[in-house]
MDTraj code that builds the backbone (N, CA, C; nanometers):
import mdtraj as md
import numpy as np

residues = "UNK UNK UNK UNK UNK UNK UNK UNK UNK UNK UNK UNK UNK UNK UNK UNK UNK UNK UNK UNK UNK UNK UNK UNK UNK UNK UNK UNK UNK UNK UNK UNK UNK UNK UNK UNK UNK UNK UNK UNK UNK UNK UNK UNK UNK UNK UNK UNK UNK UNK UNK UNK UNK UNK UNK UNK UNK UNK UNK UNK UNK UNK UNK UNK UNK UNK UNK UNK UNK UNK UNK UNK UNK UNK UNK UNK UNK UNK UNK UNK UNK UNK UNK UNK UNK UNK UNK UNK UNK UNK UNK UNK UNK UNK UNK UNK UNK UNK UNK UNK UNK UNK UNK UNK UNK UNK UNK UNK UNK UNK UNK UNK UNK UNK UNK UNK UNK UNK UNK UNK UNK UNK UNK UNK UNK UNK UNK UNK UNK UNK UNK UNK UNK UNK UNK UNK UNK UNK UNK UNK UNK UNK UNK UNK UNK UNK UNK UNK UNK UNK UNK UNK UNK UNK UNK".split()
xyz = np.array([
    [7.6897, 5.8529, 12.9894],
    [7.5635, 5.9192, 13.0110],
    [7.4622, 5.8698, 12.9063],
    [7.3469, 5.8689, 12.9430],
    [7.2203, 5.7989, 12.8781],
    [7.1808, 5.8898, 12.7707],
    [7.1823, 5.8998, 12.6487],
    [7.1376, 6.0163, 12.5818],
    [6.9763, 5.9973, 12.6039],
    [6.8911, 6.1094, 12.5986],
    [6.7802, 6.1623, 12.6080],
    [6.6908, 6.1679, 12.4971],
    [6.6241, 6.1121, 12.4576],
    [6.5076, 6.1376, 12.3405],
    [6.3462, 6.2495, 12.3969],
    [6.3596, 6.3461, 12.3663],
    [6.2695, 6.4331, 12.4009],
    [6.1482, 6.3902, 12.2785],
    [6.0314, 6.4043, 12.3727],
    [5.9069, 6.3583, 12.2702],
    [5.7617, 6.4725, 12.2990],
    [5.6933, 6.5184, 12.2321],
    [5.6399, 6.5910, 12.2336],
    [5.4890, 6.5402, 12.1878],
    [5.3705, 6.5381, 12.2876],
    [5.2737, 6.4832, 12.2178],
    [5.1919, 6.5696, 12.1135],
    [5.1213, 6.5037, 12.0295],
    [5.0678, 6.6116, 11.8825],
    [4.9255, 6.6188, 11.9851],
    [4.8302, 6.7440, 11.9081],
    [4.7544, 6.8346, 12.0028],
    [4.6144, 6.7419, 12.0421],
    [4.5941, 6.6075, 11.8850],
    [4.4949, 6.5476, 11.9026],
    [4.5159, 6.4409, 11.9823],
    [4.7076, 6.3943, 12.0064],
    [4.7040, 6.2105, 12.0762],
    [4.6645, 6.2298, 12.2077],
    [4.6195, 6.0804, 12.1986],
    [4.5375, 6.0341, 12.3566],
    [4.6729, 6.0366, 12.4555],
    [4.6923, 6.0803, 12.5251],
    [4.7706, 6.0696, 12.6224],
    [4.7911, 5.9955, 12.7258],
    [4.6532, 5.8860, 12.7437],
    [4.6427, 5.8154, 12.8254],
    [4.7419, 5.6750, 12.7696],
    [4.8094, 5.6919, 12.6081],
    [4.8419, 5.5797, 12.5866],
    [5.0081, 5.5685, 12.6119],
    [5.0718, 5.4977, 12.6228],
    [5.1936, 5.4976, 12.7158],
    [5.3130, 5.5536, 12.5884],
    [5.3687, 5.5982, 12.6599],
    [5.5076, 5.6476, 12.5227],
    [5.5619, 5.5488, 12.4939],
    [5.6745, 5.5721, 12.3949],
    [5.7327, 5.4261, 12.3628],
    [5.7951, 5.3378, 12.4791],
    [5.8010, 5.2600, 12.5008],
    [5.8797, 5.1511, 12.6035],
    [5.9853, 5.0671, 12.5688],
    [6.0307, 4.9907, 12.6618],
    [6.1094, 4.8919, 12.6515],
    [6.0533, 4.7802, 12.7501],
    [5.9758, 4.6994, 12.6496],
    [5.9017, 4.6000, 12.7450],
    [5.9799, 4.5092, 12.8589],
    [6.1283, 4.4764, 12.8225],
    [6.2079, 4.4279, 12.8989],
    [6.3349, 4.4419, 12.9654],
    [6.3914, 4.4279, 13.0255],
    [6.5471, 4.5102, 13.0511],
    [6.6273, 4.4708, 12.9720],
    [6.6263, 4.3777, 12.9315],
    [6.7427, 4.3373, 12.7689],
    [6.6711, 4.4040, 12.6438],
    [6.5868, 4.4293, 12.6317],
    [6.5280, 4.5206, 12.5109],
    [6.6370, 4.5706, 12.4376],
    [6.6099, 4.5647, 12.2936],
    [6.6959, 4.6668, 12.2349],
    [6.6365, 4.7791, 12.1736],
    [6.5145, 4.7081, 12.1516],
    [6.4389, 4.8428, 12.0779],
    [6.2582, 4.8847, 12.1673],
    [6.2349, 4.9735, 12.1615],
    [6.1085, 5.0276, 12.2421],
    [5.9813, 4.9909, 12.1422],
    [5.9379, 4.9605, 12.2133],
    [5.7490, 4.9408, 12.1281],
    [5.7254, 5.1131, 12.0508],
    [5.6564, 5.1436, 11.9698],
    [5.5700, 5.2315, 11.9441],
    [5.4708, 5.1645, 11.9077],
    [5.3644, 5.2724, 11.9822],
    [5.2295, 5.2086, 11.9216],
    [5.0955, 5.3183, 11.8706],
    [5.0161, 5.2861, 11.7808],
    [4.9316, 5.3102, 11.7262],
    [4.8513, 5.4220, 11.7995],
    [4.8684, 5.5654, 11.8028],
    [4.7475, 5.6691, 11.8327],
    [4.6682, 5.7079, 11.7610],
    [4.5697, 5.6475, 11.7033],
    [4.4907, 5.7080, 11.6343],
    [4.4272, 5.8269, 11.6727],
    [4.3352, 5.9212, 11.5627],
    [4.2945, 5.9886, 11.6020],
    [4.1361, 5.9736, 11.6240],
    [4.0684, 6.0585, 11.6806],
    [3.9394, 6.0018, 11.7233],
    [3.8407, 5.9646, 11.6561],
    [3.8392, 5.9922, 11.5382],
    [3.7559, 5.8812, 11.4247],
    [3.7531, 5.7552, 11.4490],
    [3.8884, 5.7140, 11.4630],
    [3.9371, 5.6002, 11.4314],
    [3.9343, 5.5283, 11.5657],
    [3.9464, 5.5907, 11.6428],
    [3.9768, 5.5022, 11.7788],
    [3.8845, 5.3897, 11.8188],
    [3.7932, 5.3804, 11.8129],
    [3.6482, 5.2936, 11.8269],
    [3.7024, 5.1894, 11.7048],
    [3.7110, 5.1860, 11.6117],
    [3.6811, 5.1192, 11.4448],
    [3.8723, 5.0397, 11.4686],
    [3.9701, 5.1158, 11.4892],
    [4.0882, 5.1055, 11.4003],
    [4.1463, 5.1319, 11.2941],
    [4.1676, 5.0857, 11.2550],
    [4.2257, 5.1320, 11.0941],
    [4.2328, 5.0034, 11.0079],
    [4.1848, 4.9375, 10.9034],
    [4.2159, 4.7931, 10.8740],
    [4.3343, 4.8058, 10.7472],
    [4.4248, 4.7604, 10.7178],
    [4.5198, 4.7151, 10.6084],
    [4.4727, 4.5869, 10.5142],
    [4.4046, 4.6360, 10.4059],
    [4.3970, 4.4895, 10.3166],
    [4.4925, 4.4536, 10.2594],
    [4.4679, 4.3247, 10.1984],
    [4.6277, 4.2477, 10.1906],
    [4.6904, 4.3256, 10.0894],
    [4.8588, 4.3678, 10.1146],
    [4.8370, 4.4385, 9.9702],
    [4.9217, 4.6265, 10.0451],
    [4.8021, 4.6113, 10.1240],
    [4.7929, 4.7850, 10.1606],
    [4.8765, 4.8381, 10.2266],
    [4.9311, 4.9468, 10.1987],
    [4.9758, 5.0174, 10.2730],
    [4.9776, 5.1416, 10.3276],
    [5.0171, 5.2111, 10.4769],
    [4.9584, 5.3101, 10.5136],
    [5.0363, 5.3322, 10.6365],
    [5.0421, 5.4766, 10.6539],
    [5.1126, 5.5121, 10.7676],
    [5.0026, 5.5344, 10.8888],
    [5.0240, 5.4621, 10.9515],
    [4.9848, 5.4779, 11.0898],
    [5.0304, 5.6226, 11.2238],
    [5.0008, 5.6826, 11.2801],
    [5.0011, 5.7662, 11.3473],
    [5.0369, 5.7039, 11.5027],
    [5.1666, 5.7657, 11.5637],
    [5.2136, 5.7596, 11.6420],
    [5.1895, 5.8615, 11.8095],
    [5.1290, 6.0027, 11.7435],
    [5.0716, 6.0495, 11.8115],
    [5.1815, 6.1921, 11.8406],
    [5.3232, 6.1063, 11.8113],
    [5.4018, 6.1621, 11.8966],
    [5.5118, 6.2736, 11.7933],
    [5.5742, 6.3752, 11.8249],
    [5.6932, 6.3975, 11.7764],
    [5.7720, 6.3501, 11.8623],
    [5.9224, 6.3544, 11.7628],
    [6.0715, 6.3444, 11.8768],
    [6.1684, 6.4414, 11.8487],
    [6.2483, 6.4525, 11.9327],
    [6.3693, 6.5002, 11.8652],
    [6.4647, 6.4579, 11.9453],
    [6.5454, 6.3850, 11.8695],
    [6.6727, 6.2445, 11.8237],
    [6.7929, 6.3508, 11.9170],
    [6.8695, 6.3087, 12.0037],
    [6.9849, 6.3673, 12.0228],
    [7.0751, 6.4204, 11.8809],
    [7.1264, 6.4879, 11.8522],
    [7.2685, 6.5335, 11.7406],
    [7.3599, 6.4082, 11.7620],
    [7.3891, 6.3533, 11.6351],
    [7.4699, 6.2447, 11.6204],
    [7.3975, 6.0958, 11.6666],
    [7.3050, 6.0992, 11.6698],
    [7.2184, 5.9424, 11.6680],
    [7.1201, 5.9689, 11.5656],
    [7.0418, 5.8495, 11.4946],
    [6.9601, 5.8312, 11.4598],
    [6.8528, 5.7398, 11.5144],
    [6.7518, 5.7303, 11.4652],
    [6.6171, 5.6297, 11.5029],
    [6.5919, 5.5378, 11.3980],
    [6.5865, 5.4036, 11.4013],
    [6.5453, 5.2956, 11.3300],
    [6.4046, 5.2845, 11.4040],
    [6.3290, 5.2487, 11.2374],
    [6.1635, 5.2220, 11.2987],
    [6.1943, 5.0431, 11.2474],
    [6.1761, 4.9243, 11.3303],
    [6.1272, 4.8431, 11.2761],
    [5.9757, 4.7504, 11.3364],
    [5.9949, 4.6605, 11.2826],
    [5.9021, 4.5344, 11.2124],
    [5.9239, 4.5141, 11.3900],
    [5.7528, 4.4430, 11.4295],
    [5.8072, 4.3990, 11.5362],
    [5.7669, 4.2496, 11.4902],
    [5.8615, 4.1792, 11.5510],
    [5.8581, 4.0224, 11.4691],
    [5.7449, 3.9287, 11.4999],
    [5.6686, 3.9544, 11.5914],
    [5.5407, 3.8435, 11.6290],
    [5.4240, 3.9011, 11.5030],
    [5.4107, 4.0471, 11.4776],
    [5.2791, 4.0800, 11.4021],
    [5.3341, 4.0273, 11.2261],
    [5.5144, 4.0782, 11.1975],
    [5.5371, 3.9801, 11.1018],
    [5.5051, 3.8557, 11.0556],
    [5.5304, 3.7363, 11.2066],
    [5.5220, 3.6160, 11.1378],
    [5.3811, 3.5906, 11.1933],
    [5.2756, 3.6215, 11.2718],
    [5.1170, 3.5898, 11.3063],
    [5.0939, 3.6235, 11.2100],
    [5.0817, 3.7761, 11.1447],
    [4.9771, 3.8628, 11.0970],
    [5.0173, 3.8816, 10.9138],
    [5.1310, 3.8845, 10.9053],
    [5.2008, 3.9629, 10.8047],
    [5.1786, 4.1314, 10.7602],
    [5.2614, 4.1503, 10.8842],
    [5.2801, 4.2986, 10.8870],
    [5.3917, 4.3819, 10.9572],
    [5.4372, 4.4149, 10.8350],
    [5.5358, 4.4637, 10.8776],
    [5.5896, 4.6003, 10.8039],
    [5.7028, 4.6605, 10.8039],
    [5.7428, 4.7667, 10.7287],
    [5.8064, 4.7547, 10.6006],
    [5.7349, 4.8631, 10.4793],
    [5.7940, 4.8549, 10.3727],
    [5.9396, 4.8789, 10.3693],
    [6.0150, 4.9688, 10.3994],
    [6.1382, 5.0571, 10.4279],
    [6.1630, 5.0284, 10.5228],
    [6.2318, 4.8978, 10.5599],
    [6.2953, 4.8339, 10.7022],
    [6.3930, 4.8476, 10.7350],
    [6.5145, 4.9038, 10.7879],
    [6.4412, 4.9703, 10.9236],
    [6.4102, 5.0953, 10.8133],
    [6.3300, 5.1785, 10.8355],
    [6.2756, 5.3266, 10.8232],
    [6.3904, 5.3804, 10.9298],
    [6.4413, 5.5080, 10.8751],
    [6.5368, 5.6233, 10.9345],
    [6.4956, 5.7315, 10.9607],
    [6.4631, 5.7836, 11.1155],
    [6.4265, 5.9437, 11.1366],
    [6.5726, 6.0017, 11.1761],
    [6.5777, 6.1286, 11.1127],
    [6.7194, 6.1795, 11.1279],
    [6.6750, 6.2688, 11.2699],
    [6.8005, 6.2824, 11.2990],
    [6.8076, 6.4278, 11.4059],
    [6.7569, 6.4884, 11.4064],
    [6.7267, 6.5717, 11.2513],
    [6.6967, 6.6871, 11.2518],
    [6.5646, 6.7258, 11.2417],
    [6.4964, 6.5964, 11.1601],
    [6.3356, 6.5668, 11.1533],
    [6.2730, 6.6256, 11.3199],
    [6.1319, 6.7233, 11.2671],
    [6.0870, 6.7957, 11.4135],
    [5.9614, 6.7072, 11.3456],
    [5.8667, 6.6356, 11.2471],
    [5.7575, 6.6328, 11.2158],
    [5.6917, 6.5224, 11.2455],
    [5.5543, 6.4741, 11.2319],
    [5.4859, 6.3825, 11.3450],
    [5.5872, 6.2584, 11.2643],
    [5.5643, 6.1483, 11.4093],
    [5.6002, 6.0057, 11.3498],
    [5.4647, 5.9186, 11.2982],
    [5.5222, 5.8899, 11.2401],
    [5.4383, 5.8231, 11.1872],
    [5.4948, 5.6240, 11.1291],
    [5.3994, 5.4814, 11.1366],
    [5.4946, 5.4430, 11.0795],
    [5.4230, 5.3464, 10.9619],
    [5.5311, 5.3636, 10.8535],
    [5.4455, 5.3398, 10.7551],
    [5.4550, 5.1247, 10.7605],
    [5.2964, 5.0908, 10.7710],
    [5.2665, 4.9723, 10.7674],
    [5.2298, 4.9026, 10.6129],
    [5.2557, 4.7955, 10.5879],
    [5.2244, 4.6938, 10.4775],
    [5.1711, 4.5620, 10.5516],
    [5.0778, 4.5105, 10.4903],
    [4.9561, 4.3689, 10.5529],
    [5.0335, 4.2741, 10.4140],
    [5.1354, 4.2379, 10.4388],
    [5.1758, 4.1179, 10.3365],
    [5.1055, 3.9550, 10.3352],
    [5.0094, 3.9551, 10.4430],
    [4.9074, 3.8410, 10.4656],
    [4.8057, 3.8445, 10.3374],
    [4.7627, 3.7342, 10.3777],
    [4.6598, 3.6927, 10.2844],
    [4.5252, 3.7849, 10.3491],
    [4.5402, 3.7504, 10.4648],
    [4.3928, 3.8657, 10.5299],
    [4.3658, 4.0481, 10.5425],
    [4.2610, 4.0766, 10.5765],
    [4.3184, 4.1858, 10.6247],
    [4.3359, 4.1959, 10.7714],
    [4.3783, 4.3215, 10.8031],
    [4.3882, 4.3152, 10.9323],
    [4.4230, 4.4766, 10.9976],
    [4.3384, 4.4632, 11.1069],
    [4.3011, 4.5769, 11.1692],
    [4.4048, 4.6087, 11.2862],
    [4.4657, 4.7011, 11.2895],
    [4.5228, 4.7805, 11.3964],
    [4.4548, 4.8647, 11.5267],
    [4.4289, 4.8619, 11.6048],
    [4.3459, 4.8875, 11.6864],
    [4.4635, 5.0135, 11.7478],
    [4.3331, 5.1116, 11.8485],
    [4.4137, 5.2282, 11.8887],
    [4.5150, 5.1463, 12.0006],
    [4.6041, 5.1873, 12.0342],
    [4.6983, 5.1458, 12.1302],
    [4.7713, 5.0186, 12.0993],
    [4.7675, 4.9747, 11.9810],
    [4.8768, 4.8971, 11.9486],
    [4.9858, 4.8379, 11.9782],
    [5.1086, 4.7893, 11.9784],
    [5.2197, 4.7835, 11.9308],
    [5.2335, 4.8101, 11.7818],
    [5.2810, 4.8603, 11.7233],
    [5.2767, 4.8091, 11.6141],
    [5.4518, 4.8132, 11.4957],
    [5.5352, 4.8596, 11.5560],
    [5.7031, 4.8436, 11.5345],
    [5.7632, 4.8834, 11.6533],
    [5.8727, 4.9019, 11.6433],
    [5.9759, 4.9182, 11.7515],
    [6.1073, 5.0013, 11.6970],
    [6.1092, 5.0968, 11.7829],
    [6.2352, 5.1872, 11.7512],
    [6.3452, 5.1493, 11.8375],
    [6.4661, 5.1848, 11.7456],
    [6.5978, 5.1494, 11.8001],
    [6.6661, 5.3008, 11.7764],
    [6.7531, 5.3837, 11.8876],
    [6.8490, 5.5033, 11.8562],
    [6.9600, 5.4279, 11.8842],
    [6.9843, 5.4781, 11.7523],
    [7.1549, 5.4511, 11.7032],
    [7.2664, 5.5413, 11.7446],
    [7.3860, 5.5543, 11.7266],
    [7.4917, 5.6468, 11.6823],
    [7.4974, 5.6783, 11.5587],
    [7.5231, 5.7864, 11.4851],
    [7.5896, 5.7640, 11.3577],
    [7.7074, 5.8716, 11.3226],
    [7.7567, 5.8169, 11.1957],
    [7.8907, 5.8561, 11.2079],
    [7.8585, 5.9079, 11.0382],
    [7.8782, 6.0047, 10.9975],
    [7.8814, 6.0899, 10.8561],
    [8.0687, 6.0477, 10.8678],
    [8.0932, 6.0444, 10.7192],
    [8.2075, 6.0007, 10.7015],
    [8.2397, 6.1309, 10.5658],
    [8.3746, 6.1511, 10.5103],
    [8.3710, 6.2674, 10.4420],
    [8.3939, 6.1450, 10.2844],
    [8.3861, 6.1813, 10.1346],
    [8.3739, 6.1742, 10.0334],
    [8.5300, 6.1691, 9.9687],
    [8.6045, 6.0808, 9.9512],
    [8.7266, 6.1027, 9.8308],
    [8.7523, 6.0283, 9.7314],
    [8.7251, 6.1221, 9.5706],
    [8.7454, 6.0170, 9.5049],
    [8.9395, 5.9467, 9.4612],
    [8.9200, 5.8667, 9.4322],
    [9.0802, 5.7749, 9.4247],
    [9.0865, 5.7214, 9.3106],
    [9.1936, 5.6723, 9.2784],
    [9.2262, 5.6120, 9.1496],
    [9.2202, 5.4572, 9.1615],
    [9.2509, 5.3927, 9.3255],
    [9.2404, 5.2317, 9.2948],
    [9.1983, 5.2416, 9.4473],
    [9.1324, 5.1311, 9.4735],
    [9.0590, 5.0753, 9.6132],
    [9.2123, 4.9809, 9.6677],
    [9.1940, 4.9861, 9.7850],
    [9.2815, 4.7937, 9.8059],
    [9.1778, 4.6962, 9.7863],
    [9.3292, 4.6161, 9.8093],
    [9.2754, 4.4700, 9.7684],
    [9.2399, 4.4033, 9.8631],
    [9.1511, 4.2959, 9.8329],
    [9.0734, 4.2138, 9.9779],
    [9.0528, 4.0604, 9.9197],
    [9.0690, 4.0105, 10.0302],
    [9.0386, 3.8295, 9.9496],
    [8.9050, 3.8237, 9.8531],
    [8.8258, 3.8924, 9.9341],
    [8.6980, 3.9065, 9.8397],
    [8.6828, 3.9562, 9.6889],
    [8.7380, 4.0891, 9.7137],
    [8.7451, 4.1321, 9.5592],
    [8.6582, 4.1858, 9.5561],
    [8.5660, 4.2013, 9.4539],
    [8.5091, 4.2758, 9.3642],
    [8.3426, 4.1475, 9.3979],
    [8.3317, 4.0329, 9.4595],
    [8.2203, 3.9514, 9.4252],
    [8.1204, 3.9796, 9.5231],
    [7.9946, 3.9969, 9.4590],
    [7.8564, 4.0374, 9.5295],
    [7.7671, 3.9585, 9.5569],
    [7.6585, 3.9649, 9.5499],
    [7.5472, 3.8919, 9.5678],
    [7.5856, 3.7359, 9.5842],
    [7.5875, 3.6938, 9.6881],
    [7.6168, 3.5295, 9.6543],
    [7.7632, 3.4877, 9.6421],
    [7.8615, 3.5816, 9.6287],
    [7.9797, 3.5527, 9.5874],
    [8.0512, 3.4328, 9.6775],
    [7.9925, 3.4314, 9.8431],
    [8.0756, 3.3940, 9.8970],
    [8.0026, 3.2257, 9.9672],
    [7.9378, 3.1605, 9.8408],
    [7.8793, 3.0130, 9.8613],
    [7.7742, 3.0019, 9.9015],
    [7.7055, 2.9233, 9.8937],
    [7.5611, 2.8687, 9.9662],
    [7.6209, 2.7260, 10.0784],
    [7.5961, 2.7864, 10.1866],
    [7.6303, 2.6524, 10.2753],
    [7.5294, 2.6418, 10.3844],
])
top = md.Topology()
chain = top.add_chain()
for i, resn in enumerate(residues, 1):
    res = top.add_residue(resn, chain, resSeq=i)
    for name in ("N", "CA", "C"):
        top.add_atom(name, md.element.get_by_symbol(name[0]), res)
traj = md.Trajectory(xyz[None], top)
């Protein structure tokens, strides 16, 4: 069975603008895009290089129990524009009822303006699995070991 993401629009979003999607049938993750509110809708919102700022989605959700939501980067405004998310993926839990919002960074040299109706990331719902806490006296052993960052060659 398909789990269900219930979404609730906030009292000011335009409604005429489409909920999140899945632009394609292999999609993995849905567009969200940019609702501004009516100040802004005419103008946009601009990000100078540098800036960062949460953008307004318009929308609440609420996540099935036992999934989560990844907000990411959608990869064309990354490599055109340089913009993408500070906190990649960004995590809305289950339990979160409060607006979405997603927070943007302009890592370009320019600035650059977000216009109302956007794309501007893409959400993915996950599964997740809470696991319980024990502390132990020794880990096993693994070919790897104990080596991090880099441990395992540059090829």
């Amino acid at each position: 069975m398909t789990p269900e993401l219930r979404v609730l629009w906030e009292d000011w979003a335009d409604r005429a603008l489409p909920l999140p999607s899945y632009e394609t049938p292999g999609a993995a993750g849905a567009d969200l895009r940019a609702n501004l509110p009516e100040p802004d809708r005419a103008s946009g919102v601009t990000l100078a290089p540098m800036e960062r700022r949460i953008v307004p989605t318009g929308i609440r959700v609420e996540i099935p129990a036992g999934y989560e939501m990844q907000v990411r980067p959608r990869s064309g405004l990354a490599l055109k524009h340089g913009i993408t998310l500070p906190n990649t993926p960004g995590t809305i839990d289950s339990d979160y009822r409060g607006p979405l919002g997603v927070a943007l960074i302009n890592l370009g040299a320019e600035p650059y303006t977000v216009q109302h109706g956007d794309r501007i990331a893409q959400m993915i719902v996950a599964p997740v699995v809470q696991v319980r806490f024990a502390v132990v006296e020794h880990l096993s052993e693994t070919a790897r070991g104990s080596g991090g960052f880099g441990s395992t060659g540059k090829r």
